[in-house]
N, C-alpha and C positions, 0 to 999 in steps of 0.2 A: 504494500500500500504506500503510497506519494504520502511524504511527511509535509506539513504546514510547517513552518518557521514562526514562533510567536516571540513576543517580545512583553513583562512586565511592563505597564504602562501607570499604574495605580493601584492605591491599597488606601481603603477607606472604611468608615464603618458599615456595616452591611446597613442596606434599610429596609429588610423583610426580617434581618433577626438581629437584635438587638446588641447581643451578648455577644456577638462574632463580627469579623472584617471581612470586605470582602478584595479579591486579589484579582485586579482585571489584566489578561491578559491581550495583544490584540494581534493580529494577523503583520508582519512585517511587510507581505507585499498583497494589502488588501484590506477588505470596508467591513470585516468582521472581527468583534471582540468577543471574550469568553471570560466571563463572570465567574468565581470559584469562590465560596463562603470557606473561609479557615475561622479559626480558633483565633483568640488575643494571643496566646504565647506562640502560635505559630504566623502568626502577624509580626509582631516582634520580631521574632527570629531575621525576618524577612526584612523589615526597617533598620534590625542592625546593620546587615550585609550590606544595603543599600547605600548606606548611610554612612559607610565605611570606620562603624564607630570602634573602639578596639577596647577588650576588660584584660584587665589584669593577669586574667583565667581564662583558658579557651571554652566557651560556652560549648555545648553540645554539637551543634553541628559546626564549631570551628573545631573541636575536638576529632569529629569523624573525618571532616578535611585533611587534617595533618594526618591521621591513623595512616588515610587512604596514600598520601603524600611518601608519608614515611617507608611504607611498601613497597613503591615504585608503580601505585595503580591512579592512574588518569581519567575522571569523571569528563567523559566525550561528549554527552549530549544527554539530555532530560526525555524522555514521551511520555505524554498524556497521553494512554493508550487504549483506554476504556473508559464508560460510561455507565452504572448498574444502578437503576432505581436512585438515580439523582447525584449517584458518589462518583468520584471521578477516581483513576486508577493511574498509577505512573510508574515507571522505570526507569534504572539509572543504569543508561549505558559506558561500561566502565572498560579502561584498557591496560591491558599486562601484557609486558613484553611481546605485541602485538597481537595478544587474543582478545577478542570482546567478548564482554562478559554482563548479562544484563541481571539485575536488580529490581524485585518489585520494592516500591515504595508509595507511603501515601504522598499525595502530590505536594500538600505543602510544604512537606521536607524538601521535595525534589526540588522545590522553586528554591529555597533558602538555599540549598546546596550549587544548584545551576547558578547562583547568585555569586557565590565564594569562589566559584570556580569560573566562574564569568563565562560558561558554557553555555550551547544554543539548546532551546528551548523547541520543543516540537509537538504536536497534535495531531489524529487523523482526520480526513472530511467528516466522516460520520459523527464524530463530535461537536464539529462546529456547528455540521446539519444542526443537531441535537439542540445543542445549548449555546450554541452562539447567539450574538445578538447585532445587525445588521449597525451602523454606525453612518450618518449622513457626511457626505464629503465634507462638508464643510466645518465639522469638527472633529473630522480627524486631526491630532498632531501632529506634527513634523519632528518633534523629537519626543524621546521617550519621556513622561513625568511621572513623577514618584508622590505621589501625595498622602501623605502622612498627614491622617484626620484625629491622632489621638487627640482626644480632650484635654487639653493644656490647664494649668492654674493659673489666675490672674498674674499678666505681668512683673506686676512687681512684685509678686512674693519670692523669689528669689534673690532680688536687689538687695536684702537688707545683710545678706551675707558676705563675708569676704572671701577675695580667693581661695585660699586656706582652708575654711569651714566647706565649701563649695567642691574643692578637692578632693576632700574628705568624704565629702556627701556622695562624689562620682562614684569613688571604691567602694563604698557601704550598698548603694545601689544599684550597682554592675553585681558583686560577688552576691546580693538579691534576685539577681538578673530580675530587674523593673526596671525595664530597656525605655520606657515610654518616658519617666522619671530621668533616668540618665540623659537621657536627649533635650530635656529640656536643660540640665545641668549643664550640658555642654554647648550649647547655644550661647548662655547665660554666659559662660566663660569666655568664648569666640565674642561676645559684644563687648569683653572689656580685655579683649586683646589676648587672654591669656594661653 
């Protein structure tokens, strides 16, 4: 079957469920995106990578990255390869000393991973038949956007602290892994140069 090429375009709060984000991906040469409801920790996961943010401690799937790294095996390509009463299904096609080797995975790992790895992202037609959703030219993008909808604290509640405290808060944070929290931290730092 002919692979689609997709590309993370956004990650926002879902608004059919409340508790979950959602992770749109969209067609790289075409007018079709594909909607995928994940979890907030695997939101996260997913805004870390983005976001090129870095802990202390390898989170989970920076941890798997290096394992895979450390072995001499090379995450090639992500598929979205199925569709089963609304769940979407993926593997990770991986390479050792030039055999492939494919991996089931749930998809929102694959995406967070595909992310670390900066690897191509792929889907079949019948998915997109499925559950894509048609997009008008004229808001399509021209380049990819990452939109990070966590729900922030009022600006200035972080202002009142100093670097130092702010520091401090990043590593208590991260090793919580409250990636949404740390992002705001680090923003907060970046406006005052640090």
């Amino acid at each position: 079957m002919k692979k689609i090429p997709l590309e993370i375009v956004s990650l926002s709060h879902s608004v059919s469920q409340s508790q979950n984000y959602a992770v749109v991906l969209s067609e790289v040469r075409g007018k079709r995106q594909l909607p995928i409801i994940i979890g907030s920790f695997e939101a996260q996961a997913i805004a870390v990578a983005v976001k090129n943010m870095v802990s202390s401690r390898p989170l989970t799937h920076d941890l798997f990255k290096n394992t895979l790294e450390k072995f001499n095996i090379n995450l090639k390509e992500v598929v979205i390869n199925n569709l089963v009463d609304g769940i979407f299904y993926a593997k990770l096609i991986c390479e050792k000393d030039g055999d492939l080797v494919d991996i089931d995975s749930r998809t929102s790992d694959a995406l967070a991973l595909a992310v670390r790895f900066d690897c191509p992202i792929y889907t079949q037609e019948f998915i997109l038949e499925s559950a894509g959703i048609q997009v008008e030219e004229e808001f399509i993008e021209e380049e990819p956007v990452m939109e990070s909808n966590f729900s922030s604290p009022p600006a200035n509640s972080l202002a009142k602290f100093s670097k130092e405290d702010l520091n401090r808060m990043l590593e208590e944070v991260v090793q919580e892994e409250d990636y949404k929290r740390a992002a705001e931290i680090r923003d907060e730092l970046k406006k005052r140069g640090a």
